[in-house]
DOTORDREN-714348 format. One record per residue (C-alpha): residue number from 1; residue in three letters; x, y, z. Coordinates in nm, 3 decimals. Example, Ala and Ser with C-alpha at 12.3 -4.5 7.8 and 13.67 -1.06 7.14 Angstrom:
{1; "ala"; {1.230; -0.450; 0.780}},
{2; "ser"; {1.367; -0.106; 0.714}},
# end
This chain:
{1; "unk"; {10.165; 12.068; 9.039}},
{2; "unk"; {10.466; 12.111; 8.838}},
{3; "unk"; {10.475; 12.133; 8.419}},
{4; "unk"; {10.744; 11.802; 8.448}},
{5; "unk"; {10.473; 11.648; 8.686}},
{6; "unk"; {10.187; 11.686; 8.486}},
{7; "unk"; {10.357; 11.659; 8.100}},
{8; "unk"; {10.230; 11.350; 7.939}},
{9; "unk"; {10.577; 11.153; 7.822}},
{10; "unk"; {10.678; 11.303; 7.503}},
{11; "unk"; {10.767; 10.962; 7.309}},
{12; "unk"; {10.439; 10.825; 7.362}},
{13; "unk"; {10.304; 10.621; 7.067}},
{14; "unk"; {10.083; 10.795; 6.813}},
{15; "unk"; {9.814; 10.505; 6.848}},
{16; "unk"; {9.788; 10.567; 7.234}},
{17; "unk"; {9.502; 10.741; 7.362}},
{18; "unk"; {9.577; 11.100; 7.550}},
{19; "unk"; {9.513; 10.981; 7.950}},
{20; "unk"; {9.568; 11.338; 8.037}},
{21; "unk"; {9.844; 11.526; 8.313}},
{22; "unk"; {9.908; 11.181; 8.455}},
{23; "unk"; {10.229; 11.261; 8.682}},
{24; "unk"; {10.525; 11.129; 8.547}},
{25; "unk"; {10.761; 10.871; 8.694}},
{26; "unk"; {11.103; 10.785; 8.583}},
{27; "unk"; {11.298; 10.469; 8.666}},
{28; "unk"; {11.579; 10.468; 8.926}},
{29; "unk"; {11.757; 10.195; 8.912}},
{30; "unk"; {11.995; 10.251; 9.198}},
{31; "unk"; {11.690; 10.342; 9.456}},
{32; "unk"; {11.663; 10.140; 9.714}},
{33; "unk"; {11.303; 10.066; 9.906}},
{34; "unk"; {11.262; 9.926; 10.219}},
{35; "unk"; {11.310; 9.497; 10.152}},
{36; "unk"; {11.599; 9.559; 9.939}},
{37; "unk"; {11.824; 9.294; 10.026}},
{38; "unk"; {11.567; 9.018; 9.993}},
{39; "unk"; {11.561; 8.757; 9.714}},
{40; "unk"; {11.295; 8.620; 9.537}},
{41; "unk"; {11.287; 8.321; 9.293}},
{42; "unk"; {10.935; 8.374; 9.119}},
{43; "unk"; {10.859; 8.041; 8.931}},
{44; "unk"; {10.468; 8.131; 8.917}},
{45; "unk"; {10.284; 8.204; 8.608}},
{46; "unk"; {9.970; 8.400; 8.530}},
{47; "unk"; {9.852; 8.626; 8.805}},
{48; "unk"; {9.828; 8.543; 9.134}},
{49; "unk"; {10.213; 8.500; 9.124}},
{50; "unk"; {10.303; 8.778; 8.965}},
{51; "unk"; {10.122; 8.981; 9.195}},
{52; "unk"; {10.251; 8.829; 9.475}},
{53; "unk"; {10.561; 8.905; 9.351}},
{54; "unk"; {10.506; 9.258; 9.258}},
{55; "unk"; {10.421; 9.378; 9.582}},
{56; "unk"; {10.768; 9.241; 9.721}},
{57; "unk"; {10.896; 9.421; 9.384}},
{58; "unk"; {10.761; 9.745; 9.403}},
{59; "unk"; {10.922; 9.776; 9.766}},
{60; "unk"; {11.254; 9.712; 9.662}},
{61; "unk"; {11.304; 9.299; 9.633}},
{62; "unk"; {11.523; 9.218; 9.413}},
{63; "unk"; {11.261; 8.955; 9.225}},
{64; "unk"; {11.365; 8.729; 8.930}},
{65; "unk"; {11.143; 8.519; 8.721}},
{66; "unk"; {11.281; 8.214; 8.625}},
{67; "unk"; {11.074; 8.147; 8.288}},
{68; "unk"; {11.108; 7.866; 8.030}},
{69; "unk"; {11.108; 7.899; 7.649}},
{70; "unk"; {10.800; 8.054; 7.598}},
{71; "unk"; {10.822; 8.322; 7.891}},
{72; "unk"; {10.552; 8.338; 8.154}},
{73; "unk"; {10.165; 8.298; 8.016}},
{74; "unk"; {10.114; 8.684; 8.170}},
{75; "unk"; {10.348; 8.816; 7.864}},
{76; "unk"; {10.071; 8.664; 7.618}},
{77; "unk"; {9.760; 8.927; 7.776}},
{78; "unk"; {9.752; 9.293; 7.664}},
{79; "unk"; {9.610; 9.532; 7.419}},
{80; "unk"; {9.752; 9.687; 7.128}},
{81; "unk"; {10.003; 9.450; 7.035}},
{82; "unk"; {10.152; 9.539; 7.337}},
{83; "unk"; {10.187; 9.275; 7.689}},
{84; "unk"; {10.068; 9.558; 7.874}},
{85; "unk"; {9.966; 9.301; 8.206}},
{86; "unk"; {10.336; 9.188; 8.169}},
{87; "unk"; {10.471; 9.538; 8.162}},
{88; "unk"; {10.274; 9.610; 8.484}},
{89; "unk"; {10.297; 9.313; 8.664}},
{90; "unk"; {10.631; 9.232; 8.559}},
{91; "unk"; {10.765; 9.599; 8.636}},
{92; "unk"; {11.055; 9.610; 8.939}},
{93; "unk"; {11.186; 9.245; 8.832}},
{94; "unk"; {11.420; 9.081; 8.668}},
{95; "unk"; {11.454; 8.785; 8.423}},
{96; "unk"; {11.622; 8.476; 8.325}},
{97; "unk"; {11.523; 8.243; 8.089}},
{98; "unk"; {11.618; 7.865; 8.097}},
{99; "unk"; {11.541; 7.523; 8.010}},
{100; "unk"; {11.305; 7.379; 8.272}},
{101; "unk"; {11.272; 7.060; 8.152}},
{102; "unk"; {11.659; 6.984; 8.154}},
{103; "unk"; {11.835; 6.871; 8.480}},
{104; "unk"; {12.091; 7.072; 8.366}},
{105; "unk"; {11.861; 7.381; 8.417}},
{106; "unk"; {11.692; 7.284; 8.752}},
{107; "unk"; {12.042; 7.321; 8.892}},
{108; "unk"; {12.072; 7.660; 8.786}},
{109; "unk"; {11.743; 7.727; 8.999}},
{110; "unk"; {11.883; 7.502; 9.260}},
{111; "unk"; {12.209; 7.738; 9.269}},
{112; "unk"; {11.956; 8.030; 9.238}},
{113; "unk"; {11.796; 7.902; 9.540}},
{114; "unk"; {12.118; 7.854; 9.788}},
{115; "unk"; {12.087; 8.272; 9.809}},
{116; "unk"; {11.753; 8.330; 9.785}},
{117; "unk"; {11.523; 8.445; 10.085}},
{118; "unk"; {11.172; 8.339; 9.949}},
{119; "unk"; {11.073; 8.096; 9.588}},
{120; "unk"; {10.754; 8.102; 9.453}},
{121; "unk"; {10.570; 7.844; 9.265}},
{122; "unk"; {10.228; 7.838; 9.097}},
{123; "unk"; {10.259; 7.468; 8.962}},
{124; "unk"; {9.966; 7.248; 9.034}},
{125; "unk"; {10.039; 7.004; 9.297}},
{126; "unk"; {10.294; 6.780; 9.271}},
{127; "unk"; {10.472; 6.912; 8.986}},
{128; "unk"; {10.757; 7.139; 9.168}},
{129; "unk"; {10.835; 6.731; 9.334}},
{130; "unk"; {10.867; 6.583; 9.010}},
{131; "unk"; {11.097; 6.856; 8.830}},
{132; "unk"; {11.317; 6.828; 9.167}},
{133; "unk"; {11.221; 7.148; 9.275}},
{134; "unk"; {10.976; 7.024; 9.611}},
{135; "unk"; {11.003; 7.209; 9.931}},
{136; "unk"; {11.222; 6.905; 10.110}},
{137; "unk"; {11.475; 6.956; 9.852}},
{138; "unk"; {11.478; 7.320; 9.837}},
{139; "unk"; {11.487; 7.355; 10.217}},
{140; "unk"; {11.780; 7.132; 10.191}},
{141; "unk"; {11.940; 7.356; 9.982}},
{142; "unk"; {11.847; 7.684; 10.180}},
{143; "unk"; {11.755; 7.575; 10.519}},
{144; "unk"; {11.603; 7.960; 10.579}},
{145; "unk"; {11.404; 8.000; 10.273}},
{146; "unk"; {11.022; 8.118; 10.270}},
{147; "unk"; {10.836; 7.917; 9.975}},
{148; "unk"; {10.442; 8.041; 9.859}},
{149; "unk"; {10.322; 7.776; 9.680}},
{150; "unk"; {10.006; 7.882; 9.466}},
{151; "unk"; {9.752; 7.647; 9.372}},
{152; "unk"; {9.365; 7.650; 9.281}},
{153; "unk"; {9.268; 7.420; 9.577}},
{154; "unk"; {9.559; 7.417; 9.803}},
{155; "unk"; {9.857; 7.159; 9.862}},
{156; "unk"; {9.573; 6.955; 10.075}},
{157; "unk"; {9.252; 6.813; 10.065}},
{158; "unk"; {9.051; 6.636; 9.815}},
{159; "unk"; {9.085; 6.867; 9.491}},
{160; "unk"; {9.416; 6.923; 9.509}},
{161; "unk"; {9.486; 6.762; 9.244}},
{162; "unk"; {9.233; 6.977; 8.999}},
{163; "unk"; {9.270; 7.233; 8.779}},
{164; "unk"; {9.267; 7.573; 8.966}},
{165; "unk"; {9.204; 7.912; 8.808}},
{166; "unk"; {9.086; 8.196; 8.954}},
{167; "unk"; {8.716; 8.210; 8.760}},
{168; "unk"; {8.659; 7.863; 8.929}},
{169; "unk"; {8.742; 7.984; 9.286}},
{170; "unk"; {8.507; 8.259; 9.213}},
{171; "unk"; {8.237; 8.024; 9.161}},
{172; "unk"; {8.298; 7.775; 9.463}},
{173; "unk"; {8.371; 8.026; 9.705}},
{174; "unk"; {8.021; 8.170; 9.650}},
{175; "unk"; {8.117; 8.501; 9.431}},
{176; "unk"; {7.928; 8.465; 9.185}},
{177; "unk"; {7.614; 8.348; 9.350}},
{178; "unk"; {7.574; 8.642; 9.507}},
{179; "unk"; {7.657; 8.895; 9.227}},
{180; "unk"; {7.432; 9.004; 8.965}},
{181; "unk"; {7.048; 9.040; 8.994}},
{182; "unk"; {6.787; 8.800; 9.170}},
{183; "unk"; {6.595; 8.700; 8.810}},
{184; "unk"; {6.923; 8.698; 8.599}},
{185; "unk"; {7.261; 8.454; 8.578}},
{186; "unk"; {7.504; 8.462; 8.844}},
{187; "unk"; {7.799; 8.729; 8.731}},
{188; "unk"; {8.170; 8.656; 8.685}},
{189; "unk"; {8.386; 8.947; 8.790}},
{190; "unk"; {8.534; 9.077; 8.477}},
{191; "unk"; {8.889; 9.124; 8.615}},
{192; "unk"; {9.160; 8.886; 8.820}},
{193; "unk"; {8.945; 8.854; 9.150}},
{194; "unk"; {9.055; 8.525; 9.281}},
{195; "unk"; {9.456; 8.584; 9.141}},
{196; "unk"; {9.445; 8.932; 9.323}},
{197; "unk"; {9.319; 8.830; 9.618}},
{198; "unk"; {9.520; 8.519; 9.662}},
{199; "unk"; {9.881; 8.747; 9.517}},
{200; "unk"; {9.797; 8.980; 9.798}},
{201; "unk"; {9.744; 8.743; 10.061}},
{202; "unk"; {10.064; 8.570; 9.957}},
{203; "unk"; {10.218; 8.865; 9.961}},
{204; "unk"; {10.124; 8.912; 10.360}},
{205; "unk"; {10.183; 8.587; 10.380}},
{206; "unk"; {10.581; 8.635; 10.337}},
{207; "unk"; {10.620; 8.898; 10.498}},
{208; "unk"; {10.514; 8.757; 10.803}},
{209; "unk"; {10.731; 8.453; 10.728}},
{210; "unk"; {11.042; 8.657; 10.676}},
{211; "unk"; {10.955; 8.882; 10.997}},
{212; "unk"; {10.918; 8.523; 11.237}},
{213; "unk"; {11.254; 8.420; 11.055}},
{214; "unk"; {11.434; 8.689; 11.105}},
{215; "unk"; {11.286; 8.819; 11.435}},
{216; "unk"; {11.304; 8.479; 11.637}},
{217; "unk"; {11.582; 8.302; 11.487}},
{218; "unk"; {11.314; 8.069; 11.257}},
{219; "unk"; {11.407; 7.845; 10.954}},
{220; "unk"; {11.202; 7.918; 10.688}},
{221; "unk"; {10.842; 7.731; 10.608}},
{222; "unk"; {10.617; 7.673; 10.326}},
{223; "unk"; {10.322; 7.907; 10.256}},
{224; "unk"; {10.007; 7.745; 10.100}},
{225; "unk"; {9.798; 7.965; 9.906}},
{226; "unk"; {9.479; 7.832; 9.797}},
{227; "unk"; {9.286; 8.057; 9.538}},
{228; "unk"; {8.949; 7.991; 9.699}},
{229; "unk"; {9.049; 8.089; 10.038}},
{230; "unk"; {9.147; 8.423; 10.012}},
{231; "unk"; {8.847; 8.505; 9.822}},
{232; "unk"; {8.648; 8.320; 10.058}},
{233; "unk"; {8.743; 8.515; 10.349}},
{234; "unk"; {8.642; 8.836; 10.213}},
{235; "unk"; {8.290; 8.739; 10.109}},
{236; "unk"; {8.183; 8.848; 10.427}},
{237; "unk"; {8.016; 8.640; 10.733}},
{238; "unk"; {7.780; 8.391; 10.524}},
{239; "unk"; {7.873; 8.127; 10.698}},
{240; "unk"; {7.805; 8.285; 11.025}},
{241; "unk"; {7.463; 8.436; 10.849}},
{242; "unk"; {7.345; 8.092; 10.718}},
{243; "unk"; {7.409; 7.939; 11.051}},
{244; "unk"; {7.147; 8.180; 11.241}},
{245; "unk"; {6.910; 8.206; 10.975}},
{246; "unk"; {6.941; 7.944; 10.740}},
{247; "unk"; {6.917; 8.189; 10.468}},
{248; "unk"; {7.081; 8.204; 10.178}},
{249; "unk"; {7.202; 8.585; 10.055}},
{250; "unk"; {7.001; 8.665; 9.699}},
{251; "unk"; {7.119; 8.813; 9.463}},
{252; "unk"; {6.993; 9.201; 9.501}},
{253; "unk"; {7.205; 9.402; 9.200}},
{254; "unk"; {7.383; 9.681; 9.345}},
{255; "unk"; {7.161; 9.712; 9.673}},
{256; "unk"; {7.273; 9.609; 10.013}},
{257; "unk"; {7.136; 9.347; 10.233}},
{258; "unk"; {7.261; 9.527; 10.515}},
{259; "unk"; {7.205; 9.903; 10.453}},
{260; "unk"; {6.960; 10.120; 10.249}},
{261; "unk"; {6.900; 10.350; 10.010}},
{262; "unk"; {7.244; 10.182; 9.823}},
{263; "unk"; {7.230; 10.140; 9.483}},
{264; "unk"; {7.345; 10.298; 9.126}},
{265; "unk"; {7.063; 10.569; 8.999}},
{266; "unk"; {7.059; 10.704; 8.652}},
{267; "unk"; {7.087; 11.080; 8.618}},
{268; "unk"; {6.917; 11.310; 8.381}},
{269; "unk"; {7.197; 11.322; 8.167}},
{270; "unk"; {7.212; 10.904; 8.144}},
{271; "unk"; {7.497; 10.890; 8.350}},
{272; "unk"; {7.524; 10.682; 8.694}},
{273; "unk"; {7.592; 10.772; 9.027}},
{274; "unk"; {7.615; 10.586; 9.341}},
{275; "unk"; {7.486; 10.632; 9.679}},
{276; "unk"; {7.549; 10.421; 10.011}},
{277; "unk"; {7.371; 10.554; 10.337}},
{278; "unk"; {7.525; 10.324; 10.591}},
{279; "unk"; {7.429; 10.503; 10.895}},
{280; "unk"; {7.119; 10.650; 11.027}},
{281; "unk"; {7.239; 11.001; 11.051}},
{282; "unk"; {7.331; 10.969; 10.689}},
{283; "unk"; {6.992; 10.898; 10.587}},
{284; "unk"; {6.870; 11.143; 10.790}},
{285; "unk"; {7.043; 11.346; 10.598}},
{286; "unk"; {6.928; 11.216; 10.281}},
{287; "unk"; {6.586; 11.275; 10.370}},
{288; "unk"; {6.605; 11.607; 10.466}},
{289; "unk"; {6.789; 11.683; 10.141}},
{290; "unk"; {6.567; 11.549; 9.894}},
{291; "unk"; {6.262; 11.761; 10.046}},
{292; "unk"; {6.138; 11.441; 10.250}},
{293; "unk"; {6.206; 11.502; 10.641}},
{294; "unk"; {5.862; 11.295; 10.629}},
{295; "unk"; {6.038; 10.976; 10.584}},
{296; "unk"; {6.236; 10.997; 10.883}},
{297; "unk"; {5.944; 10.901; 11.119}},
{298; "unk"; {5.771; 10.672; 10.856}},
{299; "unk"; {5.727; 10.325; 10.984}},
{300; "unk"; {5.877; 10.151; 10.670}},
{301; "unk"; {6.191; 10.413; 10.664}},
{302; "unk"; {6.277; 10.492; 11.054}},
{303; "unk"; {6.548; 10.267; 11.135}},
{304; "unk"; {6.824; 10.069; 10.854}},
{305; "unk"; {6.652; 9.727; 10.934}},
{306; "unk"; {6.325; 9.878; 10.815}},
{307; "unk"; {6.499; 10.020; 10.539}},
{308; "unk"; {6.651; 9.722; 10.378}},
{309; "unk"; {6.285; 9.552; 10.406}},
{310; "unk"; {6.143; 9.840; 10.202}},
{311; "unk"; {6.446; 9.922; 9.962}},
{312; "unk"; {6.267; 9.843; 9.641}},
{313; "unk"; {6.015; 10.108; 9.730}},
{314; "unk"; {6.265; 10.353; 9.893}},
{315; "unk"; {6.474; 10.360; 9.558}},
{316; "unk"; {6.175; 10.483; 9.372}},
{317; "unk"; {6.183; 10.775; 9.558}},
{318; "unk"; {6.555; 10.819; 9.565}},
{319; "unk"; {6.553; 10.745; 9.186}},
{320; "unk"; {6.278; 11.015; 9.094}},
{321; "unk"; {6.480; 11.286; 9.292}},
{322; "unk"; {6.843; 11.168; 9.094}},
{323; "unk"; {6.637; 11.164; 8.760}},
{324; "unk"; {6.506; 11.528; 8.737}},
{325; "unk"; {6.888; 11.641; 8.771}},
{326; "unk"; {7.226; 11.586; 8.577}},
{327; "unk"; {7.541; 11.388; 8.710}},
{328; "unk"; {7.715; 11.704; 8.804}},
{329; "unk"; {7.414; 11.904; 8.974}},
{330; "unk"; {7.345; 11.573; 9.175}},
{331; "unk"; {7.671; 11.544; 9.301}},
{332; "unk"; {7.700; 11.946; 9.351}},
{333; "unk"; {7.375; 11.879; 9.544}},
{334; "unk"; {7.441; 11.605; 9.738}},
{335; "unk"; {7.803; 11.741; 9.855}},
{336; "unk"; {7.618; 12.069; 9.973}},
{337; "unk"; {7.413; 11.839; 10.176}},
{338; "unk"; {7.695; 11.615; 10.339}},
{339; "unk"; {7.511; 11.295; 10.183}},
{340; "unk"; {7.775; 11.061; 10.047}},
{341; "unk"; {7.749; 11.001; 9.697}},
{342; "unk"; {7.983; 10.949; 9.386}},
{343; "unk"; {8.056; 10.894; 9.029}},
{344; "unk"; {8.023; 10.593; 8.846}},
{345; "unk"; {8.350; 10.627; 8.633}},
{346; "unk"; {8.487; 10.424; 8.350}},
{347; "unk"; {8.837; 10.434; 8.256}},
{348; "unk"; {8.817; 10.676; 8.040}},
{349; "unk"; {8.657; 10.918; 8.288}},
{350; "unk"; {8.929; 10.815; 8.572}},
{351; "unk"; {9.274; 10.859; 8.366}},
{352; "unk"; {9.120; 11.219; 8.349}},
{353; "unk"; {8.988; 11.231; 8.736}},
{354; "unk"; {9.154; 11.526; 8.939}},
{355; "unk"; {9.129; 11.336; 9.218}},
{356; "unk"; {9.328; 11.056; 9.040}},
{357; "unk"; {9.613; 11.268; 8.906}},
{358; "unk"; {9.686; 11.498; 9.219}},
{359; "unk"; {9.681; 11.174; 9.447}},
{360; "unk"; {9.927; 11.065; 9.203}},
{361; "unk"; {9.777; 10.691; 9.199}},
{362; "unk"; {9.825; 10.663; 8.840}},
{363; "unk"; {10.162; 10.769; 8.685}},
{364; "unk"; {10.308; 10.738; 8.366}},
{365; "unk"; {10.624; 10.537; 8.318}},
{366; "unk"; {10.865; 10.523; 8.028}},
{367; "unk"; {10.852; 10.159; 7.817}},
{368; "unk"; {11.058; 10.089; 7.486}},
{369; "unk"; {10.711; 9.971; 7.329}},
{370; "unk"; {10.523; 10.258; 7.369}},
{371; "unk"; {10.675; 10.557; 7.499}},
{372; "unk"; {10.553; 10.538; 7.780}},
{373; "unk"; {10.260; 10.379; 7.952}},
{374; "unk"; {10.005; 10.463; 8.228}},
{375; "unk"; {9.992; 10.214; 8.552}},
{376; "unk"; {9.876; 10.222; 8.881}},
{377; "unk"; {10.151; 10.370; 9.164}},
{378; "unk"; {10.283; 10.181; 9.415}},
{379; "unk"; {9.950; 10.119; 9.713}},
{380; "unk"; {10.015; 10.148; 10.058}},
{381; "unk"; {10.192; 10.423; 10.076}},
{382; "unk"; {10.444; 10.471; 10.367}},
{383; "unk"; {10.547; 10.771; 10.483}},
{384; "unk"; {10.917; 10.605; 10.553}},
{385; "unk"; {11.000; 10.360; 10.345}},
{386; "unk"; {10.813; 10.409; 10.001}},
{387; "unk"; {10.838; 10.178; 9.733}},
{388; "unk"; {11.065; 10.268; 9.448}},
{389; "unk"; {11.052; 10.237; 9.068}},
{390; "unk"; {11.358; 10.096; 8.974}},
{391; "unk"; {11.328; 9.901; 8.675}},
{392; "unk"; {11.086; 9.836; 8.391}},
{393; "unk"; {10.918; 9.448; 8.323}},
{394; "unk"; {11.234; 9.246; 8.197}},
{395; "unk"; {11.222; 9.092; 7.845}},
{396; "unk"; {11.244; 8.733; 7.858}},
{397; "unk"; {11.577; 8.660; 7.966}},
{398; "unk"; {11.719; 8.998; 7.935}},
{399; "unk"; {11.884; 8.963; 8.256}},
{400; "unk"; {12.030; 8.621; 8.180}},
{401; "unk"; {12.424; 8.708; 8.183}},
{402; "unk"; {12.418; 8.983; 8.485}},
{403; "unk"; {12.256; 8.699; 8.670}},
{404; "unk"; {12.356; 8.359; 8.580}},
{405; "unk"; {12.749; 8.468; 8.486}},
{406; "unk"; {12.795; 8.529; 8.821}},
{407; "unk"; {12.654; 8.236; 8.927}},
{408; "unk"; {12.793; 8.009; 8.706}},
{409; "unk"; {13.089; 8.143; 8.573}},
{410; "unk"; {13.258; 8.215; 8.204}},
{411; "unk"; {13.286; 7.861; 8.116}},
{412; "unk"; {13.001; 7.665; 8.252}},
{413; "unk"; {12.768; 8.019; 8.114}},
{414; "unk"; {12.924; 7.964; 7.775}},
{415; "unk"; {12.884; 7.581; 7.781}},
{416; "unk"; {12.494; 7.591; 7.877}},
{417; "unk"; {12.450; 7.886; 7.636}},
{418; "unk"; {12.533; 7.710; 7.354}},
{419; "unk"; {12.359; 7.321; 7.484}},
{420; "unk"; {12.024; 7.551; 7.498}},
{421; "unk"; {12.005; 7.522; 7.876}},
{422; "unk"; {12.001; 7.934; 7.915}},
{423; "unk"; {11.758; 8.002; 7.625}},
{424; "unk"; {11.927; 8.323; 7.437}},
{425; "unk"; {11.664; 8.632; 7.431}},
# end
């Protein structure tokens, strides 16, 4: 690796915390990635949106967020004084800001619209209708346009009409029942589950749309992304299970109901590691390593289904071996042995990870605030057509005259300026 590669950004502010030879990334805005060309009109607010958006950003859309006074809700969420979920959400866009509740500036999304290849809305349902900005009109306007509407509950069915965020999806669609511990509370993920889920399924969501459009000669179509769906459909065949057994999953911590030994284990050193030994070779393996080739024959251990039955016992032994040993002579150990384990890392551990900084999937970009600022790189990768940095997060409306003049021209830019309808920055 390369001393420019692997030099932390030299204007960095003093109150940042070293992340280490994080690779470093500069904006181009003349690159070009593989959907440049396409238009987005992101209405959406909060997550889900945004990283919808994002992905269609990162890859060389030309997104622009249409925010009202205040800016979207995601510029309000950081740390340090600084919108840091704005500047990595919002990165690879641009921004206008005008007066949604004047008719005067739901024309200038209308006119927006008339060259736009995809809008998205996060309004609950109903609301994009009554500000004049419903798919029948917007079709009207743009006959080919792809429009993801993001809700809670979807554009149908009986709780459409309720409040939607993503920690009560994670409830209903049954995450939270089954994570945590059998004798303690159900467990919230701590991060964006339901948004992320939901952005990136949106995001698949339009591509396919464009590709049907474009490949068969299609007008465009409306996209309906629930929150609870997306999460729903990774939780895993529960419905299926609960049909043939009747069953419902417990709780079981960080064990599997389908495979055993998995679980975290404490190391000598109080540190965590975690193990998964999904197939019977690989316990096999696990056996012979920890000194125990006896359990491979032993009725409660022979086979994975016999395994999960007796896991509570089964840890115990696992645990005793991973206790007499540090982190780093456990995973020496186990690696020497071909048994898959790994490090339970924080994010202080992982800005320093080797692994992290020579795959290169976190980089450090420039940002007026800060210097510059670590974020994750641009996931897939394709060997092809990569996605491109081109520009950082927009302030709110900074992109106001290289958009709207255009659009509107001298006059009618000037007039609206001044009424309030394009907000100044």
């Amino acid at each position: 690796m390369s001393v420019e590669q692997t030099q932390a950004h030299a204007g960095k502010a003093p109150f940042r915390a070293s992340t280490g030879p994080i690779h470093v990334k500069q904006f181009d805005a003349d690159a070009r990635g593989p959907l440049a060309g396409v238009r987005v009109i992101d209405l959406s607010r909060l997550m889900a949106g945004n990283m919808l958006s994002v992905q269609l950003a990162d890859f060389g859309a030309d997104v622009i967020k249409v925010e009202g006074e205040h800016g979207d809700t995601l510029r309000a969420v950081g740390a340090g004084g600084i919108s840091t979920n704005w500047k990595v959400y919002g990165r690879n866009k641009r921004s206008v800001c005008v007066d949604l509740r004047s008719p005067e500036g739901i024309e200038i999304v209308h006119r927006l619209v008339r060259d736009a290849d995809v809008f998205i809305e996060s309004f609950k349902p109903g609301v994009a209708e009554q500000m004049g900005l419903g798919p029948e009109v917007l079709l009207a306007l743009r006959p080919q346009l792809v429009i993801a509407r993001i809700s809670g509950w979807g554009q149908s069915g009986p709780y459409r009409h309720k409040p939607g965020f993503g920690t009560l999806a994670e409830g209903y669609a049954g995450f939270a029942a089954i994570n945590g511990f059998a004798d303690r509370e159900p467990v919230l993920p701590p991060m964006f589950l339901g948004d992320m889920t939901a952005g990136l399924s949106g995001a698949i969501a339009v591509l396919v749309a464009l590709r049907a459009r474009d490949a068969e000669g299609a007008m465009g179509q409306v996209i309906d992304v629930s929150l609870f769906e997306p999460l729903f459909s990774i939780l895993g065949p529960a419905a299926a299970n609960y049909a043939l057994t009747g069953k419902v999953k417990p709780r079981t911590g960080s064990r599997s109901t389908n495979t055993a030994p998995r679980n975290t284990y404490r190391t000598r050193d109080n540190k965590w590691l975690c193990m998964s030994s999904s197939t019977q070779g690989m316990a096999e393996r696990m056996f012979r390593a920890i000194g125990r080739p006896d359990l491979i024959d032993d009725p409660r251990y022979r086979t994975n289904v016999l395994r999960v039955q007796h896991a509570e016992e089964l840890d115990a032994i696992v645990s005793a071996f991973i206790a007499e040993r540090d982190l780093d002579s456990n995973l020496a150990f186990f690696e020497a042995a071909g048994v898959t384990v790994g490090p339970i890392h924080d994010i202080a551990q992982i800005v320093h990870d080797n692994y992290v900084i020579e795959r290169e999937a976190l980089v450090e970009l420039p940002d007026d605030d800060a210097g510059s600022l670590p974020m994750h790189n641009i996931a897939p990768r394709l060997s092809g057509t990569p996605g491109v940095f081109r520009r950082p997060a927009p302030a709110l409306g900074e992109n106001n005259r290289e958009i709207l003049l255009p659009l509107l021209g001298e006059d009618d830019y000037a007039r609206l300026t001044a009424q309030g309808v394009i907000l100044p920055r």
